[in-house]
C-alpha positions in Angstrom: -4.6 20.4 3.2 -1.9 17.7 3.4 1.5 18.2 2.5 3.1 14.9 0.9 7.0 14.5 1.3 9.1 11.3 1.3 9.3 9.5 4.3 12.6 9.8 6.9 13.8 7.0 9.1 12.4 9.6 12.2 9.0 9.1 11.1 8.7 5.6 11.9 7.6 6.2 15.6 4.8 8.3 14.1 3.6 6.1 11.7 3.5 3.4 13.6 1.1 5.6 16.0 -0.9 6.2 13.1 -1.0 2.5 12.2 -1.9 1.4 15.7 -5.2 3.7 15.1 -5.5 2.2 12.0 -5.1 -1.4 13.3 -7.6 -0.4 16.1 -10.2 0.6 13.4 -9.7 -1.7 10.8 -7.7 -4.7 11.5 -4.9 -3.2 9.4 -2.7 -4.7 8.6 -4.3 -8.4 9.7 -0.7 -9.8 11.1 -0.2 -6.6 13.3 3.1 -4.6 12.8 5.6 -6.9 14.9 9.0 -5.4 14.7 8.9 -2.0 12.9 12.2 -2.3 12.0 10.8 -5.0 9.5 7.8 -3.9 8.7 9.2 -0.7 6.8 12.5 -2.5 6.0 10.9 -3.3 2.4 9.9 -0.2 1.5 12.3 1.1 -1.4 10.8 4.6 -1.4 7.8 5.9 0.8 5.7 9.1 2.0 4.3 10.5 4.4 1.1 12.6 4.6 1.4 15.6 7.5 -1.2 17.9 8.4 0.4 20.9 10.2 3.6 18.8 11.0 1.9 15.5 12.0 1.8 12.3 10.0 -1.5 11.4 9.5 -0.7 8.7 6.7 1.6 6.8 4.8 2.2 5.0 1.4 5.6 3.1 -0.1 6.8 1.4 -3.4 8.2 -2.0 -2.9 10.5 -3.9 -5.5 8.5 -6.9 -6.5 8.9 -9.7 -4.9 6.7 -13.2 -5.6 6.4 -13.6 -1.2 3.8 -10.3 -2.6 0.6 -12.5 -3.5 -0.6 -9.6 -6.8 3.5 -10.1 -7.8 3.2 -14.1 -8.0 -0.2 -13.8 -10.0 0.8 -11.3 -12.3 3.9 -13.0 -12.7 1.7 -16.0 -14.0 -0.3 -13.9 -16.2 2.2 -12.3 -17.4 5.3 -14.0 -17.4 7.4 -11.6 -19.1 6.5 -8.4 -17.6 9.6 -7.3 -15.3 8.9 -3.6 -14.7 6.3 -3.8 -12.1 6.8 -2.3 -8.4 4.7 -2.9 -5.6 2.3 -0.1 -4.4 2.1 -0.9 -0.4 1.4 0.1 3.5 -0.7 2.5 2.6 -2.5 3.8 5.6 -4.4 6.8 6.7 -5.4 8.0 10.4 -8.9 7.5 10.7 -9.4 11.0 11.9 -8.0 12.3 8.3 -10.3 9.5 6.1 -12.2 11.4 3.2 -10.3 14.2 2.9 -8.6 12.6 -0.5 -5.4 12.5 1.6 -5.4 8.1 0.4 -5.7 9.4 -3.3 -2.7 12.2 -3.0 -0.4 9.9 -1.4 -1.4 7.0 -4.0 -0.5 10.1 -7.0 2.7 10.7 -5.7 3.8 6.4 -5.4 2.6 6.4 -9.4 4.5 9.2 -10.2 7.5 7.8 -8.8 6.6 4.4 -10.5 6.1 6.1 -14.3 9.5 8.0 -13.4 10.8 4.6 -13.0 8.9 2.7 -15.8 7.0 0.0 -13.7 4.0 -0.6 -13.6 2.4 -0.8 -10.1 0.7 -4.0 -8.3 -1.3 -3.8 -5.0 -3.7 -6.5 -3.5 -6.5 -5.7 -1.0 -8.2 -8.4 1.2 -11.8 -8.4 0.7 -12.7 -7.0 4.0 -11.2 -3.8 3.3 -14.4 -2.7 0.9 -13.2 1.4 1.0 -9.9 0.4 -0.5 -11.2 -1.8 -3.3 -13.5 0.9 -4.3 -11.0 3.7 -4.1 -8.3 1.5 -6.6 -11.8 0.8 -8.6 -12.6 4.9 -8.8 -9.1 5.5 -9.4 -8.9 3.5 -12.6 -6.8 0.8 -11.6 -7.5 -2.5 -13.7 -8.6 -5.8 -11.3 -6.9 -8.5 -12.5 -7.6 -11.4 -10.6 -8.5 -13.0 -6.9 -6.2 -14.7 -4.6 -5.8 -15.9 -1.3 -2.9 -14.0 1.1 -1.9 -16.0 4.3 -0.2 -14.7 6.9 0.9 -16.2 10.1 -0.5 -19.7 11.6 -2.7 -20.6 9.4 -4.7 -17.5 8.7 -6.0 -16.5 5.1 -8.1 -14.4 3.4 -9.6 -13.6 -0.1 -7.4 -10.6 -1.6 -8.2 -8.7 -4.8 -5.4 -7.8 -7.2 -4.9 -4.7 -8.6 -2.6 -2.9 -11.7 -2.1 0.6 -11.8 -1.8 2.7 -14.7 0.6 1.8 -17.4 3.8 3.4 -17.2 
Protein backbone atom coordinates (compact mmCIF):
# COMPACT_ATOMS: atom_id res chain seq x y z
CA UNK A 1 0.00 0.00 0.00
CA UNK A 2 1.22 3.57 -0.71
CA UNK A 3 1.55 6.15 1.61
CA UNK A 4 0.77 9.69 0.10
CA UNK A 5 2.56 12.80 1.78
CA UNK A 6 3.45 16.22 0.26
CA UNK A 7 6.33 16.45 -1.64
CA UNK A 8 9.95 17.98 -0.14
CA UNK A 9 12.44 19.78 -2.20
CA UNK A 10 14.82 16.32 -1.39
CA UNK A 11 12.55 14.29 -3.41
CA UNK A 12 13.24 15.87 -6.58
CA UNK A 13 16.27 13.52 -7.38
CA UNK A 14 13.87 10.68 -6.92
CA UNK A 15 11.21 11.72 -8.86
CA UNK A 16 13.08 12.60 -11.56
CA UNK A 17 14.33 8.82 -11.43
CA UNK A 18 10.90 7.81 -11.54
CA UNK A 19 10.14 10.15 -14.41
CA UNK A 20 13.12 8.96 -16.52
CA UNK A 21 11.31 5.32 -16.25
CA UNK A 22 8.34 6.93 -17.08
CA UNK A 23 9.82 8.86 -20.02
CA UNK A 24 11.43 5.51 -21.08
CA UNK A 25 7.95 3.85 -21.14
CA UNK A 26 5.79 6.35 -22.29
CA UNK A 27 7.25 9.26 -23.82
CA UNK A 28 6.27 11.21 -20.70
CA UNK A 29 6.33 14.03 -20.64
CA UNK A 30 6.90 14.53 -24.71
CA UNK A 31 9.54 17.68 -24.13
CA UNK A 32 11.62 15.53 -21.67
CA UNK A 33 12.37 17.11 -18.20
CA UNK A 34 15.23 19.64 -19.15
CA UNK A 35 16.30 21.45 -16.04
CA UNK A 36 14.49 20.02 -12.95
CA UNK A 37 14.87 22.92 -11.25
CA UNK A 38 12.07 24.23 -13.76
CA UNK A 39 10.25 21.54 -14.34
CA UNK A 40 8.91 21.38 -10.62
CA UNK A 41 9.37 25.11 -10.14
CA UNK A 42 5.47 25.58 -10.99
CA UNK A 43 4.11 23.30 -8.83
CA UNK A 44 2.28 25.26 -5.92
CA UNK A 45 1.69 22.16 -3.86
CA UNK A 46 2.61 18.42 -4.78
CA UNK A 47 2.84 14.68 -3.51
CA UNK A 48 4.61 12.05 -3.56
CA UNK A 49 3.58 8.32 -3.60
CA UNK A 50 6.31 5.95 -1.48
CA UNK A 51 6.09 2.47 -1.15
CA UNK A 52 8.31 1.41 1.87
CA UNK A 53 10.30 4.77 1.68
CA UNK A 54 10.65 5.06 -2.14
CA UNK A 55 8.81 7.38 -4.49
CA UNK A 56 7.23 5.58 -6.88
CA UNK A 57 4.89 8.53 -8.17
CA UNK A 58 4.09 11.96 -8.11
CA UNK A 59 1.18 14.49 -8.62
CA UNK A 60 1.00 18.65 -8.15
CA UNK A 61 -1.54 21.50 -8.27
CA UNK A 62 -0.54 24.38 -10.36
CA UNK A 63 -2.04 28.01 -10.26
CA UNK A 64 -3.64 28.51 -13.65
CA UNK A 65 -1.90 29.91 -15.95
CA UNK A 66 -3.26 30.44 -19.87
CA UNK A 67 0.68 29.06 -21.25
CA UNK A 68 -1.56 25.65 -19.68
CA UNK A 69 -3.57 24.74 -23.04
CA UNK A 70 -7.08 23.22 -20.64
CA UNK A 71 -6.59 26.94 -18.68
CA UNK A 72 -6.77 28.98 -22.09
CA UNK A 73 -9.84 26.90 -23.27
CA UNK A 74 -11.64 27.00 -20.29
CA UNK A 75 -10.87 30.39 -19.92
CA UNK A 76 -12.86 30.86 -23.30
CA UNK A 77 -15.64 28.79 -22.30
CA UNK A 78 -15.94 30.19 -19.40
CA UNK A 79 -14.73 33.51 -19.10
CA UNK A 80 -15.64 34.27 -15.69
CA UNK A 81 -14.71 31.30 -13.87
CA UNK A 82 -11.37 32.35 -11.73
CA UNK A 83 -11.25 29.47 -9.11
CA UNK A 84 -9.69 26.83 -11.22
CA UNK A 85 -6.16 25.24 -10.35
CA UNK A 86 -4.23 23.09 -12.51
CA UNK A 87 -4.10 19.34 -11.69
CA UNK A 88 -0.36 18.32 -13.18
CA UNK A 89 2.97 16.06 -13.50
CA UNK A 90 1.26 13.39 -12.46
CA UNK A 91 3.41 10.32 -12.93
CA UNK A 92 3.67 6.80 -11.68
CA UNK A 93 6.70 4.22 -11.94
CA UNK A 94 5.72 1.73 -14.22
CA UNK A 95 6.54 -1.04 -11.84
CA UNK A 96 3.72 0.49 -9.38
CA UNK A 97 0.91 1.00 -12.50
CA UNK A 98 -2.51 -0.72 -11.45
CA UNK A 99 -2.16 -0.70 -8.03
CA UNK A 100 -4.70 2.51 -7.81
CA UNK A 101 -1.62 4.45 -6.57
CA UNK A 102 -2.60 7.28 -9.94
CA UNK A 103 -6.15 7.44 -8.38
CA UNK A 104 -4.90 8.11 -4.51
CA UNK A 105 -2.54 10.64 -5.53
CA UNK A 106 -5.23 12.31 -7.87
CA UNK A 107 -7.78 12.17 -4.36
CA UNK A 108 -5.41 13.79 -2.35
CA UNK A 109 -4.70 17.03 -5.38
CA UNK A 110 -8.80 17.40 -5.20
CA UNK A 111 -8.94 17.48 -1.86
CA UNK A 112 -6.49 20.17 -1.63
CA UNK A 113 -8.38 21.87 -4.54
CA UNK A 114 -12.11 21.80 -2.70
CA UNK A 115 -10.10 23.00 0.48
CA UNK A 116 -9.14 25.81 -1.71
CA UNK A 117 -12.41 26.27 -3.74
CA UNK A 118 -11.03 25.67 -7.37
CA UNK A 119 -12.01 23.71 -9.52
CA UNK A 120 -9.30 21.52 -11.14
CA UNK A 121 -8.17 21.47 -15.10
CA UNK A 122 -5.89 18.82 -16.56
CA UNK A 123 -5.22 18.08 -20.40
CA UNK A 124 -3.97 14.72 -21.63
CA UNK A 125 -2.48 14.24 -25.19
CA UNK A 126 -4.21 11.60 -27.08
CA UNK A 127 -1.55 9.13 -27.02
CA UNK A 128 -1.71 8.72 -23.39
CA UNK A 129 -5.13 6.39 -23.81
CA UNK A 130 -4.71 4.95 -19.81
CA UNK A 131 -4.85 8.52 -18.57
CA UNK A 132 -7.89 9.66 -20.58
CA UNK A 133 -9.77 6.65 -19.42
CA UNK A 134 -8.69 6.90 -15.76
CA UNK A 135 -10.02 10.97 -15.72
CA UNK A 136 -13.09 9.29 -17.74
CA UNK A 137 -13.66 6.43 -14.76
CA UNK A 138 -12.98 8.99 -12.26
CA UNK A 139 -15.89 11.30 -13.19
CA UNK A 140 -14.12 14.07 -14.57
CA UNK A 141 -16.22 16.09 -17.21
CA UNK A 142 -14.33 16.36 -20.93
CA UNK A 143 -14.71 19.60 -22.07
CA UNK A 144 -13.14 20.05 -25.14
CA UNK A 145 -10.05 19.12 -27.68
CA UNK A 146 -7.01 21.14 -28.21
CA UNK A 147 -3.70 21.11 -29.66
CA UNK A 148 -0.45 21.48 -26.97
CA UNK A 149 2.95 22.39 -28.62
CA UNK A 150 5.91 22.10 -27.15
CA UNK A 151 9.37 22.82 -28.42
CA UNK A 152 10.28 23.30 -32.37
CA UNK A 153 7.45 22.79 -33.85
CA UNK A 154 6.05 19.71 -32.23
CA UNK A 155 2.22 19.28 -31.41
CA UNK A 156 -0.27 17.04 -30.53
CA UNK A 157 -4.11 16.48 -29.98
CA UNK A 158 -4.72 16.98 -26.13
CA UNK A 159 -8.06 16.26 -24.37
CA UNK A 160 -9.28 18.65 -21.69
CA UNK A 161 -10.49 17.72 -18.55
CA UNK A 162 -12.62 19.45 -15.25
CA UNK A 163 -12.62 17.82 -12.13
CA UNK A 164 -15.29 17.75 -9.70
CA UNK A 165 -16.88 20.93 -8.65
CA UNK A 166 -15.53 22.38 -5.67
Amino acid sequence: MATIRLRTDQDIAACLQVLDAVYEESGYPVGGVGDPALFFARDDVAWVAEIDGIVTGHISLAIAGTDNVAVALWRRQHPDDTNIAVLGRLFVHPSSRKAGMASTLIDAAVQEARKRRRRLLMFALVKDQDAIRLYCKLGWQHFGSTIYKWGEGNEMAAECFAGPEP
